[in-house]
C-alpha positions in Angstrom: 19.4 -26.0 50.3 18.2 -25.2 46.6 20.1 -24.1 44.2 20.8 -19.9 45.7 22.3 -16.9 44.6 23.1 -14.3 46.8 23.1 -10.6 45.6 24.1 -7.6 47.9 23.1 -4.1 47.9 24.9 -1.3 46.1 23.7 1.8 47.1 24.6 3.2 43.7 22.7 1.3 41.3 20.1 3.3 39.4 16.6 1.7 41.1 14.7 -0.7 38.2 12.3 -3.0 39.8 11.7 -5.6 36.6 15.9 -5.8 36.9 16.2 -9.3 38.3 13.2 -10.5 36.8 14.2 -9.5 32.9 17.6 -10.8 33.8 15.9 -14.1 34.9 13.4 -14.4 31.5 16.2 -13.5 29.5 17.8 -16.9 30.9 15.0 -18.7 31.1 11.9 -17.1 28.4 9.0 -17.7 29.9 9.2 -19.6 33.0 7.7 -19.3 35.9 9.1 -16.7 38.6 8.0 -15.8 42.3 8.7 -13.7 44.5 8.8 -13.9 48.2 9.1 -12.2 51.3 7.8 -12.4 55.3 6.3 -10.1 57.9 6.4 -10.4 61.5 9.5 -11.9 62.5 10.2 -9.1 65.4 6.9 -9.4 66.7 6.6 -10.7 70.6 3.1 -12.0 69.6 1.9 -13.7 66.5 2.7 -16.0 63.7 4.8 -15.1 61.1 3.3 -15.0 57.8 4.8 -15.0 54.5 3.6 -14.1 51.6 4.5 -15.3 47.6 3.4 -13.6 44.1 4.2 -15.1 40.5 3.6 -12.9 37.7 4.0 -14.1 33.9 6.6 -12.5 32.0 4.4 -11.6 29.4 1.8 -9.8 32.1 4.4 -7.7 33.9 5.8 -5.0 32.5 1.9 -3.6 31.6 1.4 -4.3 35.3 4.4 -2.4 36.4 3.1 0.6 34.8 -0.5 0.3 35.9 -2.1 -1.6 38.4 1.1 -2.5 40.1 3.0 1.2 39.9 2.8 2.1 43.4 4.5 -1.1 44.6 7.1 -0.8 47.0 8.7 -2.3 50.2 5.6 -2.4 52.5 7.3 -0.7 55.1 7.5 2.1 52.8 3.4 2.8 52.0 0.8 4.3 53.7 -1.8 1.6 55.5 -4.3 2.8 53.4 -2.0 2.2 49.6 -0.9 -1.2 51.4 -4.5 -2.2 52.0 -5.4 -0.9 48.1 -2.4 -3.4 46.8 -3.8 -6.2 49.3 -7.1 -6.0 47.6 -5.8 -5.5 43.8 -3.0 -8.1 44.3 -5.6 -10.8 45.6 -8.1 -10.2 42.9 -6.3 -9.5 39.9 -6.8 -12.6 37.0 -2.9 -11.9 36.3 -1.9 -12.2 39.3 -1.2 -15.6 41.0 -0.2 -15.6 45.4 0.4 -17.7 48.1 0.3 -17.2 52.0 2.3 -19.2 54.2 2.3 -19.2 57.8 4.0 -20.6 60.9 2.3 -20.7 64.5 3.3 -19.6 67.5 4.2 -22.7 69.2 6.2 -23.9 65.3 8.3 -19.8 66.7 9.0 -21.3 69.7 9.4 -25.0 68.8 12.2 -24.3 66.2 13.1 -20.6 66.6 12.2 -17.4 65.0 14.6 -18.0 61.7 13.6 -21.5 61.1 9.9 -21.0 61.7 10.5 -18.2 58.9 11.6 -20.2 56.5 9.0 -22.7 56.8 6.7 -20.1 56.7 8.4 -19.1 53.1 8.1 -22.5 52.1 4.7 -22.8 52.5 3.5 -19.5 50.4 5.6 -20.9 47.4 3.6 -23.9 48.4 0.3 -22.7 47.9 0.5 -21.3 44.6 -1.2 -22.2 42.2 2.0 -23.8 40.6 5.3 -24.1 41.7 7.5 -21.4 40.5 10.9 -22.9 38.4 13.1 -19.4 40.5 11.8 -17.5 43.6 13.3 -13.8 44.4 13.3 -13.8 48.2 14.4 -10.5 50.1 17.1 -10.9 52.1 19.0 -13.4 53.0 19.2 -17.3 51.1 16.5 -19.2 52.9 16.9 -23.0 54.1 14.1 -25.2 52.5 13.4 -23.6 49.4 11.2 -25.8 46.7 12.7 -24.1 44.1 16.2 -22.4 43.4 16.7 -19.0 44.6 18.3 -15.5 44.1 18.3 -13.8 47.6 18.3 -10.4 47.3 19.3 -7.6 50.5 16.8 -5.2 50.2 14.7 -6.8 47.6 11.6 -5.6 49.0 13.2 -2.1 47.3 14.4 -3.6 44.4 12.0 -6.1 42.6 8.2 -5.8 41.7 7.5 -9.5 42.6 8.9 -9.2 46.2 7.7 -6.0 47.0 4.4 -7.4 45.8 5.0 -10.3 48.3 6.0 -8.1 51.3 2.6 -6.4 50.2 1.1 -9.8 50.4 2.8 -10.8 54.0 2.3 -7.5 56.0 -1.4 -6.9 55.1 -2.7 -10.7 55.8 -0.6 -10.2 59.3 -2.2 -7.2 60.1 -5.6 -8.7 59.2 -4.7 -11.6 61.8 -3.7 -9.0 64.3 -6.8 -7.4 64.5 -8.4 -10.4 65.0 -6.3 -11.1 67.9 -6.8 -7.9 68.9 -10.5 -9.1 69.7 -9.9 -12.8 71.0 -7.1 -11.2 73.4 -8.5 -7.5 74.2 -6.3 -5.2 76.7 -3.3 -5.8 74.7 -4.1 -3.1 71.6 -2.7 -5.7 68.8 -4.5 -4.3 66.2 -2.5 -0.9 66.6 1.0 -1.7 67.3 1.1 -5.4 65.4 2.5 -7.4 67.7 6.1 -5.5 67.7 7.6 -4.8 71.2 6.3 -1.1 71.7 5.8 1.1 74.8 2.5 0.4 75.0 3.1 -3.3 74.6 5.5 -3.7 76.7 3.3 -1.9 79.6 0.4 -3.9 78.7 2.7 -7.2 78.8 3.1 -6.3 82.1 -0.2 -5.5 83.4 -1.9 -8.9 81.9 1.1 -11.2 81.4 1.3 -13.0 78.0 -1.4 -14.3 76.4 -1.3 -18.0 74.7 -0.3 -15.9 71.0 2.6 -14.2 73.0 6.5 -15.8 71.5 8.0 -17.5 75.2 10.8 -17.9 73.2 11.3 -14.1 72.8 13.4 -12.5 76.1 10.8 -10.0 76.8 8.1 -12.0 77.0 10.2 -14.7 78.9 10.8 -12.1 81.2 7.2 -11.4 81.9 6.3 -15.2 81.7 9.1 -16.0 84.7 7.6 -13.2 86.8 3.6 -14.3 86.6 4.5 -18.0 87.3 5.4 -16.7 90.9 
């Protein structure tokens, strides 16, 4: 594993989202810095897709207060602010990103955690340039590029992963509505994949589909009782 920090969450630290990336560029002025963060590991259908944003120092702090000042944990934004960010983060000339994803069959080949990781690896990947430090939410993450500072509840707590969960959870709900059309009956586009009610039910009314996680129990489960 890359070089990795780990930093935990203190509930009573006063909330600054440029914190650990000013304490990065004032060890390092003017390198490169990425965040990253994923989307869809709970799913029971699905790849998981993660997503990664660099940002240079000098661009950031304008950002921050601008185009960038709703930024936040995706889980914690309307669809419709999510979608707004999608579109400003993939457009925006001072802002750089990278998607990464890992398959169904990679989810079941080397489990839901590994597959993750890949997944991570690949978004730093496709930037543009490699970052020289990634923030990744969470916990330290096996396969890293780069060195990096994993963060609990980073998605909360830095710009640049916030902006990557941003990045992760809007391109997966764009490729769950397009299952949602190759696989109809099974209402991915509104519940994303995650085990709801109405999944569940319609799980087991059809049976899984070939985007459905065998590796997961409930879909194993359902799986077992078709192949009678």
């Amino acid at each position: 594993m890359a070089n990795v920090t780990r930093i935990p969450f203190d509930p009573t630290e006063p909330i600054d989202r440029l914190r650990f990336e000013r304490d990065f560029w004032v060890a390092s002025p003017g390198a490169l810095l990425a965040g990253v963060d994923e989307a869809g590991r709970g799913c029971l259908a699905g790849p998981v897709v993660a997503g990664a944003i660099l940002i240079h120092e000098d661009d950031i702090e304008a950002l921050a207060k601008g185009d960038l000042k709703a930024a936040n944990d995706s889980k914690q934004l309307t669809e419709k602010c999510r979608e707004a960010l999608w579109e400003c983060l993939t457009h925006h000339p001072k802002v750089q990103y990278g998607v990464g994803i890992a398959s169904v069959q990679e989810i079941d080949t080397l489990n839901i955690l590994n597959a993750t990781h890949l997944a991570m690896r690949r978004a730093l990947e496709a930037l543009p340039a490699l970052p020289a430090h990634a923030l990744v939410d969470g916990l330290p993450v096996k396969g890293l590029p780069v060195p990096h500072t994993a963060i609990v509840k980073g998605d909360a707590r830095s710009l640049l992963i916030a902006c990557a969960s941003i990045i992760a959870k809007v391109t997966r709900d764009h490729l769950c509505a397009e299952l949602d059309t190759r696989y109809p009956g099974y209402d991915f586009a509104k519940h994303k994949a995650y085990g709801t009610k109405a999944h569940l039910s319609a799980l087991h009314r059809l049976g899984p589909c070939p985007e459905h996680r065998r590796s997961f129990a409930p879909v194993a489960v359902v799986q077992e009782e078709f192949s009678f």
